[in-house]
Backbone as a chain_set.jsonl record, in Angstrom:
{"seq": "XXXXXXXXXXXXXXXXXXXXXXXXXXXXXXXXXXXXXXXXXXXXXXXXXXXXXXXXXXXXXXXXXXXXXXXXXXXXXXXXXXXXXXXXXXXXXXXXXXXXXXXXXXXXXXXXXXXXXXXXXXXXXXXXXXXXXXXXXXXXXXXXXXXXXXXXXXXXXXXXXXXXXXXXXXXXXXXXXXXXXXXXXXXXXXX", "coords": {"N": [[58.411, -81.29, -46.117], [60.907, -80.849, -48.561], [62.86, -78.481, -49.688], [64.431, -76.418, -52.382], [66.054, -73.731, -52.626], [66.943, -71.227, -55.507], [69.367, -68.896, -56.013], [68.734, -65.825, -57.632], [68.326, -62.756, -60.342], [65.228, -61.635, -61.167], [64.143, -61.048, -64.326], [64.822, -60.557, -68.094], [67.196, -59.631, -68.884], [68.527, -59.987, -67.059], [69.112, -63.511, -67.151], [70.75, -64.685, -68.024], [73.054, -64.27, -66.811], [76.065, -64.646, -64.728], [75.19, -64.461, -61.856], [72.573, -65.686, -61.843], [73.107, -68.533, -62.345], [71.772, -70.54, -60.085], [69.54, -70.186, -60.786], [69.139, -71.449, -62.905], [70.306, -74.397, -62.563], [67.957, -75.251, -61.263], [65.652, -75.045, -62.805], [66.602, -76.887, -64.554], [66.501, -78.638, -63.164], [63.692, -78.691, -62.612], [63.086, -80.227, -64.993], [63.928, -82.184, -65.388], [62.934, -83.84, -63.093], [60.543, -83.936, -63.916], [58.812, -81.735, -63.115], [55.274, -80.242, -62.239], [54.566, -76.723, -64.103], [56.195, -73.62, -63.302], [54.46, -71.726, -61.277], [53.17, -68.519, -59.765], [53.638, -67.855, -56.285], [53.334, -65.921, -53.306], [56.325, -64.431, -53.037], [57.983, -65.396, -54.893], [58.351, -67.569, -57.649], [57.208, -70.722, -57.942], [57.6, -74.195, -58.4], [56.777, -77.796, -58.052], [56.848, -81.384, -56.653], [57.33, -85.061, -56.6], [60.202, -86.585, -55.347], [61.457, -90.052, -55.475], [59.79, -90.203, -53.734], [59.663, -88.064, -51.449], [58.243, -85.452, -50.794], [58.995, -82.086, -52.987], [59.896, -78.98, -53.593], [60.389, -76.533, -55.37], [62.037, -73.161, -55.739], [62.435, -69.827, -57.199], [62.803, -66.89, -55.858], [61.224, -63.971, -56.499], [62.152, -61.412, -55.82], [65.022, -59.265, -55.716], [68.443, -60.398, -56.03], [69.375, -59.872, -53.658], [67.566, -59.634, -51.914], [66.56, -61.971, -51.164], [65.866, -64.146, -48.872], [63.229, -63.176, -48.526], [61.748, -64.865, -49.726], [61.612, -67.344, -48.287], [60.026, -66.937, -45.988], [57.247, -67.646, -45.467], [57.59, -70.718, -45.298], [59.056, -70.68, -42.721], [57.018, -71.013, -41.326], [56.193, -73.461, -41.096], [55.199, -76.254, -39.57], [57.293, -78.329, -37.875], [59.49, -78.064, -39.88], [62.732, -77.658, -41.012], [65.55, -75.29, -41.263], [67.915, -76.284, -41.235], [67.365, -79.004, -42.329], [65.95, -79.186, -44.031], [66.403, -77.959, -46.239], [68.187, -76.412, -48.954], [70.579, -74.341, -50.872], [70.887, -72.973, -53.468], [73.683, -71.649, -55.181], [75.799, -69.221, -56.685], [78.758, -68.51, -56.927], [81.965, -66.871, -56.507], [84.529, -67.058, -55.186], [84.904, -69.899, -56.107], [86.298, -71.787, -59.14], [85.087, -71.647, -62.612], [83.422, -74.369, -63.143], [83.448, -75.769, -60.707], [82.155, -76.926, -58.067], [80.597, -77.097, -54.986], [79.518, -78.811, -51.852], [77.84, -77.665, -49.156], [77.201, -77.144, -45.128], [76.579, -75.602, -43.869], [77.89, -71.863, -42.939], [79.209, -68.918, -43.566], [78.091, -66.131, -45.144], [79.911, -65.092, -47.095], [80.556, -62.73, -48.258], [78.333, -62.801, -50.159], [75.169, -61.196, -51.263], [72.406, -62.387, -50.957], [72.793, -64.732, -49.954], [72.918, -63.515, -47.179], [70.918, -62.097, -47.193], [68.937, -64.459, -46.689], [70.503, -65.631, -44.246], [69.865, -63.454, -42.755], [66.828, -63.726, -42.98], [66.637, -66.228, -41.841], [67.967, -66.39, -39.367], [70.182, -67.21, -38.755], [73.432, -69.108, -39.834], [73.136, -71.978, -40.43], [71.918, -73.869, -42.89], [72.46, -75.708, -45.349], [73.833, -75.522, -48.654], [74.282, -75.233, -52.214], [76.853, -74.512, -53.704], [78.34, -72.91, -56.781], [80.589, -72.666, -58.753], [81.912, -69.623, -60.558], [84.117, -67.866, -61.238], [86.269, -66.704, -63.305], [88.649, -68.305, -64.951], [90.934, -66.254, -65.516], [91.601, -63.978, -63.224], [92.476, -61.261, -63.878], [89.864, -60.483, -64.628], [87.808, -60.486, -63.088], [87.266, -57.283, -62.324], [85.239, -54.761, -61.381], [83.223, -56.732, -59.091], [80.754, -56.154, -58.739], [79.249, -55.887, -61.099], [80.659, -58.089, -62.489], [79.703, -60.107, -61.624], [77.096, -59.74, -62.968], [77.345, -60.204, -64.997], [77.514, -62.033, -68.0], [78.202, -65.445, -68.86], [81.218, -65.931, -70.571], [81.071, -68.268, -73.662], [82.394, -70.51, -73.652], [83.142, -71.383, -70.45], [80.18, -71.056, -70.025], [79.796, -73.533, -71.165], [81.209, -75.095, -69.565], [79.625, -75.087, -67.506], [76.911, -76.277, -68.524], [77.748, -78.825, -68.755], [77.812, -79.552, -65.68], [75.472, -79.762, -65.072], [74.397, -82.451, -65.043], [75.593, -83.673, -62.587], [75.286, -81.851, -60.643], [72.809, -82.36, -60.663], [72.654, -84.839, -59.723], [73.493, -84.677, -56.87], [72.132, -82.991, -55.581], [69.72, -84.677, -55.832], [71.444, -86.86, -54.185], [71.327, -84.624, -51.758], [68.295, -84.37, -51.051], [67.888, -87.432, -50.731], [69.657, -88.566, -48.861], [70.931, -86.758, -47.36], [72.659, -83.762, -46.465], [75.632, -84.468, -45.924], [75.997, -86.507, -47.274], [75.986, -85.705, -49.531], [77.999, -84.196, -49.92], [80.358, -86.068, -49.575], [79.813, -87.61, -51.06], [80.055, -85.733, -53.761], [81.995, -83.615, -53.122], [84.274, -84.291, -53.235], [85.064, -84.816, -55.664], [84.399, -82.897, -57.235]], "CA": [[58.679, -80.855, -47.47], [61.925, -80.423, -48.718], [62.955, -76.965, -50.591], [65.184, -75.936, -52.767], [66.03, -72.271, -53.57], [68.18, -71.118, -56.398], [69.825, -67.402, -56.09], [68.99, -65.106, -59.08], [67.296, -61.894, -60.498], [64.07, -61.515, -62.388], [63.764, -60.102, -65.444], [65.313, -61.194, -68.917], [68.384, -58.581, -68.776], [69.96, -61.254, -65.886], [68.814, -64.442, -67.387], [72.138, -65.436, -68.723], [74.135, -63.803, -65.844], [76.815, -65.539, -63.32], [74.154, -64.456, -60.515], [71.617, -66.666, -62.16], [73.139, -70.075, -62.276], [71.239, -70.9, -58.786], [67.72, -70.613, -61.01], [69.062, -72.467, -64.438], [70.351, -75.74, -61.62], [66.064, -75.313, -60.687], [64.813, -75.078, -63.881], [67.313, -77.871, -64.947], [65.653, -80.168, -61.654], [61.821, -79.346, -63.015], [62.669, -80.859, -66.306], [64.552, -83.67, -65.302], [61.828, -84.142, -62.236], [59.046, -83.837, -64.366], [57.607, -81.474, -62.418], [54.419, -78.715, -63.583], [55.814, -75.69, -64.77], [56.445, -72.65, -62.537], [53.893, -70.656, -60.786], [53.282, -67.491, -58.26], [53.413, -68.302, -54.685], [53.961, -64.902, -52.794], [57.539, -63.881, -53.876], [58.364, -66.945, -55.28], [57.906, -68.857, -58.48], [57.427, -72.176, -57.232], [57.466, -75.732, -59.186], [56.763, -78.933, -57.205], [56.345, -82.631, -57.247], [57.317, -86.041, -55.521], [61.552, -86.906, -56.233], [61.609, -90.586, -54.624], [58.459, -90.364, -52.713], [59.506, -86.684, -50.836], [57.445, -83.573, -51.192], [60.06, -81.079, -53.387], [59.027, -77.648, -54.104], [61.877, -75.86, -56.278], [61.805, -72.256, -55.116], [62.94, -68.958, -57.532], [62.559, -65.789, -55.43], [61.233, -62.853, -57.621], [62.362, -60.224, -55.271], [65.987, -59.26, -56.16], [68.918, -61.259, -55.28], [69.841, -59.507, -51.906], [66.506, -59.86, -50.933], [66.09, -63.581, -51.953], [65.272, -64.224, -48.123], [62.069, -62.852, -48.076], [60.589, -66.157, -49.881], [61.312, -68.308, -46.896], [59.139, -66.479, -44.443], [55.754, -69.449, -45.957], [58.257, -72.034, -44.88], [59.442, -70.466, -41.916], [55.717, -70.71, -40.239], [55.406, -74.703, -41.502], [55.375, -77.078, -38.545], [58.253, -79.768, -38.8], [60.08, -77.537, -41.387], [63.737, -77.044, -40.36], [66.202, -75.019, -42.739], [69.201, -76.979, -41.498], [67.491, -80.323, -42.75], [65.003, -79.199, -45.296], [66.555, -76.315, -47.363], [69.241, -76.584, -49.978], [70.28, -73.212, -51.209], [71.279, -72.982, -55.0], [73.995, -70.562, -55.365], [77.067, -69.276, -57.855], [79.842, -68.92, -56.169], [82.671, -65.977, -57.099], [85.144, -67.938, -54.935], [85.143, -71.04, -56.917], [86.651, -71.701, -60.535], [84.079, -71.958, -63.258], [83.513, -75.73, -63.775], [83.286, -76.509, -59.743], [80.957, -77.035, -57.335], [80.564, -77.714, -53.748], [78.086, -78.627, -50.698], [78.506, -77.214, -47.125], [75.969, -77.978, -44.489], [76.308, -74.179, -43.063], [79.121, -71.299, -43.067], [79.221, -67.375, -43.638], [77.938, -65.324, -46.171], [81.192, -65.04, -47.869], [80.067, -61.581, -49.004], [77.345, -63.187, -51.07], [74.078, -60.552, -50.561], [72.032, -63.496, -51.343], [72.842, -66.05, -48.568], [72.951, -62.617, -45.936], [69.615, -62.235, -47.093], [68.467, -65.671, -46.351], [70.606, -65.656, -42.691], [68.63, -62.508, -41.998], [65.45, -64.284, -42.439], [66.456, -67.766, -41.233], [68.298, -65.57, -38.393], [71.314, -68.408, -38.866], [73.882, -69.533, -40.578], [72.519, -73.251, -40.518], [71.244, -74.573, -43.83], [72.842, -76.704, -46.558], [73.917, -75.275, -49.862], [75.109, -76.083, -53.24], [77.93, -73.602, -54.057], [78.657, -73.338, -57.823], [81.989, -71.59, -59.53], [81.37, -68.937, -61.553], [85.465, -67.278, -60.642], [87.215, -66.894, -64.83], [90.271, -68.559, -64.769], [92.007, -64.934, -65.398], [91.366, -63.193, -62.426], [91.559, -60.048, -64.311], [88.478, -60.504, -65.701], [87.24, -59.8, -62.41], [87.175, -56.158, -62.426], [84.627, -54.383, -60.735], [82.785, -57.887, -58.533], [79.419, -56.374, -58.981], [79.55, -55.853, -62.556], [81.227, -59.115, -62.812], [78.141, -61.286, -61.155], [75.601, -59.788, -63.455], [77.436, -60.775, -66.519], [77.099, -63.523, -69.025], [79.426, -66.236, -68.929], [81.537, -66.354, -72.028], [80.744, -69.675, -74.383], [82.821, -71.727, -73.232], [82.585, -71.099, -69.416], [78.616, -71.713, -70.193], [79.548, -75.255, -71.946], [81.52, -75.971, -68.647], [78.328, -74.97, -66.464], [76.053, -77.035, -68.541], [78.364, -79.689, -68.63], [77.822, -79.712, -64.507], [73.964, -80.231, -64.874], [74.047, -83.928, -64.261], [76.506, -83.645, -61.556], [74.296, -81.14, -60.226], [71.394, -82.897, -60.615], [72.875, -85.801, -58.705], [74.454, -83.482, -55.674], [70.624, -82.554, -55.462], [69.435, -85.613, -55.484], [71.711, -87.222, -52.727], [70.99, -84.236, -50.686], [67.039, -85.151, -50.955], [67.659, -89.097, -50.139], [70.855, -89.035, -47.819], [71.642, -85.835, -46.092], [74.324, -83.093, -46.816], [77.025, -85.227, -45.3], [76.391, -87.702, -48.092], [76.21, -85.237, -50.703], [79.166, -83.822, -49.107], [81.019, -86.999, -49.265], [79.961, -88.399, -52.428], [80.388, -84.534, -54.375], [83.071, -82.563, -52.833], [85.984, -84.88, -53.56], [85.102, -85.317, -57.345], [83.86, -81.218, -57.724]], "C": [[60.113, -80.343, -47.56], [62.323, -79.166, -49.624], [64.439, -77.045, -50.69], [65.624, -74.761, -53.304], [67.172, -72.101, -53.983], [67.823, -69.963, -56.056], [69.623, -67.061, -57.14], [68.208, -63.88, -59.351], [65.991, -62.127, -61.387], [64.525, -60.629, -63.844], [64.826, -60.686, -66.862], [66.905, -60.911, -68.975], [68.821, -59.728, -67.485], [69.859, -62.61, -65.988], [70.063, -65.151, -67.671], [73.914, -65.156, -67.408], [74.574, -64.892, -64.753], [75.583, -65.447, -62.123], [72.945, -65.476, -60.831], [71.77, -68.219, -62.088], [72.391, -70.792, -61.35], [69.415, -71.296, -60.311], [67.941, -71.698, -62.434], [69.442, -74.007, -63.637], [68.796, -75.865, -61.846], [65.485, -75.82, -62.01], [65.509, -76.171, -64.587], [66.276, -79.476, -64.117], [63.727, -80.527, -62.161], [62.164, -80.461, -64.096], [62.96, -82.373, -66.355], [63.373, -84.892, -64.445], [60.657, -84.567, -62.687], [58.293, -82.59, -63.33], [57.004, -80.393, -63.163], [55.535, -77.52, -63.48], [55.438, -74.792, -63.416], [55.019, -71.604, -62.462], [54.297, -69.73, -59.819], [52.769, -68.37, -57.446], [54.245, -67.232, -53.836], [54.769, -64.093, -53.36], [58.328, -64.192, -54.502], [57.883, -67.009, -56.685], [58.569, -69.975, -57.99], [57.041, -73.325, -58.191], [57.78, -76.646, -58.017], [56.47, -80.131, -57.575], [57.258, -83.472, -56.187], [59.453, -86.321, -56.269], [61.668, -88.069, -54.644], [60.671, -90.87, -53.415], [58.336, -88.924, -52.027], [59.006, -85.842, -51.623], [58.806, -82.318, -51.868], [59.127, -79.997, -53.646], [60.701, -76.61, -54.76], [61.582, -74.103, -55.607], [62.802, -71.153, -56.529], [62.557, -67.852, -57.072], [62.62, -64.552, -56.93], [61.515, -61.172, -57.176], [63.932, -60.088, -56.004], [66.944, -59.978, -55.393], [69.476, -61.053, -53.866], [68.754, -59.293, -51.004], [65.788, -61.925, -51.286], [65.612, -64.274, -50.521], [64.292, -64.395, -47.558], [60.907, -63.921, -48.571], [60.551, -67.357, -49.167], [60.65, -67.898, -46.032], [58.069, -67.853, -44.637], [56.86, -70.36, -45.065], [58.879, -72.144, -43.914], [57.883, -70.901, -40.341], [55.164, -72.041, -40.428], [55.759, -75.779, -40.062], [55.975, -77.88, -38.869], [59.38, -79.197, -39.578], [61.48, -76.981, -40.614], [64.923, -76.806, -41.384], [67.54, -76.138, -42.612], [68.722, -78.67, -42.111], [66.713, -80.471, -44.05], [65.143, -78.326, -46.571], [67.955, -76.687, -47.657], [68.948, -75.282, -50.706], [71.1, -73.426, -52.346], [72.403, -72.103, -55.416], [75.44, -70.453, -56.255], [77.824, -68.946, -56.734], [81.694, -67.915, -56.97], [84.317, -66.805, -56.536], [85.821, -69.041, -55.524], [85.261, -71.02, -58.064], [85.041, -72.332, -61.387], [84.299, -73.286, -63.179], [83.399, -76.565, -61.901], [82.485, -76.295, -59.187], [81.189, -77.399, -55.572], [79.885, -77.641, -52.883], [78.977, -78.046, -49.661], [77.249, -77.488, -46.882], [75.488, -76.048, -43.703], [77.623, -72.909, -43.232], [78.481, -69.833, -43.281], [78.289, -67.64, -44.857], [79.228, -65.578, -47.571], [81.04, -63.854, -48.943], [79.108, -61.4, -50.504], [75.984, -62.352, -50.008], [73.071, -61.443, -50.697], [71.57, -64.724, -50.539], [72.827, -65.004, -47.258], [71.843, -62.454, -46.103], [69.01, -63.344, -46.285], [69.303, -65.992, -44.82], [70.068, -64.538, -42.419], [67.622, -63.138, -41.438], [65.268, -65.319, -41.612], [67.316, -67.491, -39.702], [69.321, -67.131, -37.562], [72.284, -68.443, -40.174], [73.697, -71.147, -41.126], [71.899, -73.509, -41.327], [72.484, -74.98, -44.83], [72.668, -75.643, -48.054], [75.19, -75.536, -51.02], [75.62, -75.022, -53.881], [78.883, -73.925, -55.488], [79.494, -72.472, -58.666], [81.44, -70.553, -60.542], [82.714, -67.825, -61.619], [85.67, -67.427, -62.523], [88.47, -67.319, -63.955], [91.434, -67.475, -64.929], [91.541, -64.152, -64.641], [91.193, -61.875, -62.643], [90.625, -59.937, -64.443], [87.19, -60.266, -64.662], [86.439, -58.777, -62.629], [86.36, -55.624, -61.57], [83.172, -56.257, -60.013], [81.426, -57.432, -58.999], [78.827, -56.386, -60.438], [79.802, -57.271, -62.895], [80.508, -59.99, -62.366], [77.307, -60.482, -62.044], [76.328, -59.425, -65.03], [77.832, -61.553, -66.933], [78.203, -64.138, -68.918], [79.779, -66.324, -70.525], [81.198, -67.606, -72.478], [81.429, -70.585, -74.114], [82.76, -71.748, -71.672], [80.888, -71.77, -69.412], [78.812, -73.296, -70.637], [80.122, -75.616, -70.071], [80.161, -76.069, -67.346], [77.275, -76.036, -66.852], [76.301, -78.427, -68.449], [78.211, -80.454, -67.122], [76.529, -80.199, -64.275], [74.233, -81.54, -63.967], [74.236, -84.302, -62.82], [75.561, -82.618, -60.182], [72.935, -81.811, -59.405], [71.307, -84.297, -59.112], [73.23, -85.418, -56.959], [72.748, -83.491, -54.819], [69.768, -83.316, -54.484], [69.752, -86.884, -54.214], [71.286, -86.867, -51.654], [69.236, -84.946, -49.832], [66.977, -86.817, -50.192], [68.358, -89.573, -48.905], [71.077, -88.091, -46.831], [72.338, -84.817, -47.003], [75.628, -83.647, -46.996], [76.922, -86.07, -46.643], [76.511, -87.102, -49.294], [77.419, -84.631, -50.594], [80.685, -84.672, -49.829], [81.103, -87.479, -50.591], [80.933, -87.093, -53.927], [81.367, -83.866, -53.983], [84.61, -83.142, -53.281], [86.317, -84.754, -55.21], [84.358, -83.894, -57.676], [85.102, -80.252, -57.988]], "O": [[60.52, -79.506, -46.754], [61.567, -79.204, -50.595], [65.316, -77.405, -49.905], [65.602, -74.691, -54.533], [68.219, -72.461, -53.445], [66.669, -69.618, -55.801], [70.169, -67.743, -58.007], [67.255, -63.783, -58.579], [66.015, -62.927, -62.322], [65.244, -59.64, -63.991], [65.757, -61.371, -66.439], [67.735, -61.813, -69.091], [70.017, -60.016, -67.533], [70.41, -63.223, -65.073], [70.148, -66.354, -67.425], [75.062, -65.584, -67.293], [73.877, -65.69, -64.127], [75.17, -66.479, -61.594], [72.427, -66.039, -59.866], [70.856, -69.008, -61.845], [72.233, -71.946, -61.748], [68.666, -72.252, -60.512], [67.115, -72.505, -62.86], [68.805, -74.933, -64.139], [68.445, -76.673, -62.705], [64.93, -76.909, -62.155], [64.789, -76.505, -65.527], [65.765, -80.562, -64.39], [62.962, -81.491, -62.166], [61.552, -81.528, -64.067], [62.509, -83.325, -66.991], [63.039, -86.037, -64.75], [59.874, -85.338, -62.131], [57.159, -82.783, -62.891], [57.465, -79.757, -64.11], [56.683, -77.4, -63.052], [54.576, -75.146, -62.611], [54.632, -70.886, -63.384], [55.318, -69.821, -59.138], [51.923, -69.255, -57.575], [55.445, -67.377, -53.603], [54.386, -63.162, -54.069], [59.34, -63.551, -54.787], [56.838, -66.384, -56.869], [59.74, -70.241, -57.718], [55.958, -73.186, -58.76], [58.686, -76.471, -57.201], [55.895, -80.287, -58.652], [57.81, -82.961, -55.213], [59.78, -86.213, -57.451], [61.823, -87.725, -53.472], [60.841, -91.591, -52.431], [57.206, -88.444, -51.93], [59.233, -85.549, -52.797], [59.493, -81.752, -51.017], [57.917, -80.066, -53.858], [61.776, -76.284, -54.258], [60.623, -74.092, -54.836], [63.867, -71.664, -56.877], [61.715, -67.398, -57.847], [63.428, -64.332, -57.832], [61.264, -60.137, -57.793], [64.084, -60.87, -56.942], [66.644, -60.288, -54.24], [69.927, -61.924, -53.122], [68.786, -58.935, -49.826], [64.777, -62.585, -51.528], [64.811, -65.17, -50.79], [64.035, -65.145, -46.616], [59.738, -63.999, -48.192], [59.714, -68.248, -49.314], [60.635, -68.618, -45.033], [58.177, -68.891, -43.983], [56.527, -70.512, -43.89], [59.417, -73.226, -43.679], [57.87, -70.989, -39.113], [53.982, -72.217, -40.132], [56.951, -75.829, -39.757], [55.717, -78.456, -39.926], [60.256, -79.991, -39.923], [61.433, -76.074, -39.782], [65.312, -77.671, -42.169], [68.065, -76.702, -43.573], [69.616, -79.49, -42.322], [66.725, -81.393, -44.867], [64.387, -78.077, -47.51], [68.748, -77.163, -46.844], [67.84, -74.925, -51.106], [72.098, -74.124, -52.168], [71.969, -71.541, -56.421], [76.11, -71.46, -56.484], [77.402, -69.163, -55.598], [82.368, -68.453, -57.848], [85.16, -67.096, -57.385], [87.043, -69.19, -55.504], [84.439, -70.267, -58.587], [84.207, -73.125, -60.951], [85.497, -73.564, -63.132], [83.286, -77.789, -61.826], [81.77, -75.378, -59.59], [82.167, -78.059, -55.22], [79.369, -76.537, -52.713], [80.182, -77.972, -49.419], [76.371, -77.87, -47.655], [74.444, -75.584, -43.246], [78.515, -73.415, -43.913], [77.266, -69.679, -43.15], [77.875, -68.674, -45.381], [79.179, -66.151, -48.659], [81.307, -63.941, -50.142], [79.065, -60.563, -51.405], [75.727, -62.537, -48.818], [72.281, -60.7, -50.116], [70.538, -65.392, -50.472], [72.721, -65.593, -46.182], [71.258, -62.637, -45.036], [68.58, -63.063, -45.166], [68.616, -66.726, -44.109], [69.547, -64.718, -41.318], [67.325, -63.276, -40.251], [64.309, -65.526, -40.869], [67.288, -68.424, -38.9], [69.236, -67.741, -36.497], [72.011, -67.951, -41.268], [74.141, -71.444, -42.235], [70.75, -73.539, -40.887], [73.468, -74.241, -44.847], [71.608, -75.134, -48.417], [76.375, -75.848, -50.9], [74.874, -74.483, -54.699], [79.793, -74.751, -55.543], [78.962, -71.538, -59.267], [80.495, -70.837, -61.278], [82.361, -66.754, -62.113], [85.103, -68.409, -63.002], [89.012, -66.952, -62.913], [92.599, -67.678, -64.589], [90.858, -63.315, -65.232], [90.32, -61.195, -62.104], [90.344, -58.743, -64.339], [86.036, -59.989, -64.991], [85.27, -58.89, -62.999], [86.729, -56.057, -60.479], [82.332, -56.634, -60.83], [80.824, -58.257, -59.685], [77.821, -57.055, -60.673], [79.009, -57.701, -63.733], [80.785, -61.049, -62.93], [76.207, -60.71, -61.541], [75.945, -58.641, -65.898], [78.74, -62.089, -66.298], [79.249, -63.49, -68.873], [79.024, -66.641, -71.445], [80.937, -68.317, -71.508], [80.987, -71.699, -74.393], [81.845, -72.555, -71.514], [80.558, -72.813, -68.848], [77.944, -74.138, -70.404], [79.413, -76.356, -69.389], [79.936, -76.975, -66.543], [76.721, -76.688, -65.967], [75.415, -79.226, -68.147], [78.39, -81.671, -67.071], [76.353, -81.009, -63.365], [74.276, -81.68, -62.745], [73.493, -84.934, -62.069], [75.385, -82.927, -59.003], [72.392, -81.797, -58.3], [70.55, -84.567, -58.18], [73.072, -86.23, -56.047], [72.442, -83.94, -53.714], [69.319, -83.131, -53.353], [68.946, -87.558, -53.573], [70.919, -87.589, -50.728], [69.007, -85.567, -48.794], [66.188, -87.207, -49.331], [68.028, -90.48, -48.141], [71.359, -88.376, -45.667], [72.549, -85.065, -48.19], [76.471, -83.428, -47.866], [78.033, -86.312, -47.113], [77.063, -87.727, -50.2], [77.942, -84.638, -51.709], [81.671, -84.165, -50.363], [82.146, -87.727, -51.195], [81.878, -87.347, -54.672], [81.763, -83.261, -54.979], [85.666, -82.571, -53.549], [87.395, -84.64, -55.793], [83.592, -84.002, -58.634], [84.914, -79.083, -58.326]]}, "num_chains": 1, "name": "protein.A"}
């Protein structure tokens, strides 16, 4: 089974926030996927279904995002199940300019609590994720970083995010059929 978890908080108050983009990619993949809608599963809301013949299971941790970790333990205890070939992690990306995107196959934290969660649990840096801009083009606008991940992208910023869906969707989708390397290869030059 292949998994995908998007980074984000619960609750309506962070629905629209830079830290969320990881669960609107997910909830972008059910609709496109077809798949049923989102249930509980542990600490999880989970949506699943077949993309191409493979087993997907979409993954939104409902713990908070620096514990987003704790919904891979189920998938940590599955026979066969290995994060560096089966896990694609969903995540925004403070680093990167709004409007880009990019895979890696493994790498740091990069002072994302989020992905240190998830090498806690997966007690590695080894898994595949899809790293998605969420940086303003005026660096002021920074300001305080934590403040500045758990708020709303201005309206245009949001058009360039939804604008990425497809691109997204496809990134996704390579990973699922080809690998990292090919989503890598095909996405990183043109992100």
């Amino acid at each position: 089974m292949k998994v995908l978890l998007g980074l984000g908080n619960p609750g309506r108050e962070y629905e629209a926030t830079r830290h969320n983009v990881g669960w609107w990619v997910l909830d972008h993949l059910a609709d496109v996927w077809r798949f049923d809608g989102w249930r509980p599963a542990g600490d999880a809301l989970v949506a699943a279904g077949l993309v191409d013949g493979a087993k997907v299971r979409l993954v939104k941790p409902q713990t908070y995002y620096n514990r987003s970790g704790d919904a891979l333990r189920p998938y940590l205890r599955q026979p066969f199940w290995a994060p560096a070939a089966d896990l694609l992690v969903v995540c925004d990306d403070v680093a990167l300019p709004v409007g880009r995107y990019r895979v890696r196959p493994q790498g740091s934290a990069g002072g994302s609590n989020g992905l240190k969660s998830i090498e806690h649990t997966l007690r590695s840096q080894a898994y595949p994720r899809l790293r998605i801009g969420t940086r303003p083009s005026d660096d002021r606008a920074l300001g305080d970083l934590a403040e500045f991940v758990l708020s709303p992208f201005d309206p245009i910023e949001r058009q360039e995010v939804g604008a990425l869906l497809p691109k997204l969707v496809d990134a996704c989708a390579t990973w699922l059929r080809e690998g990292t390397l090919a989503a890598m290869n095909k996405h990183n030059a043109n992100a």
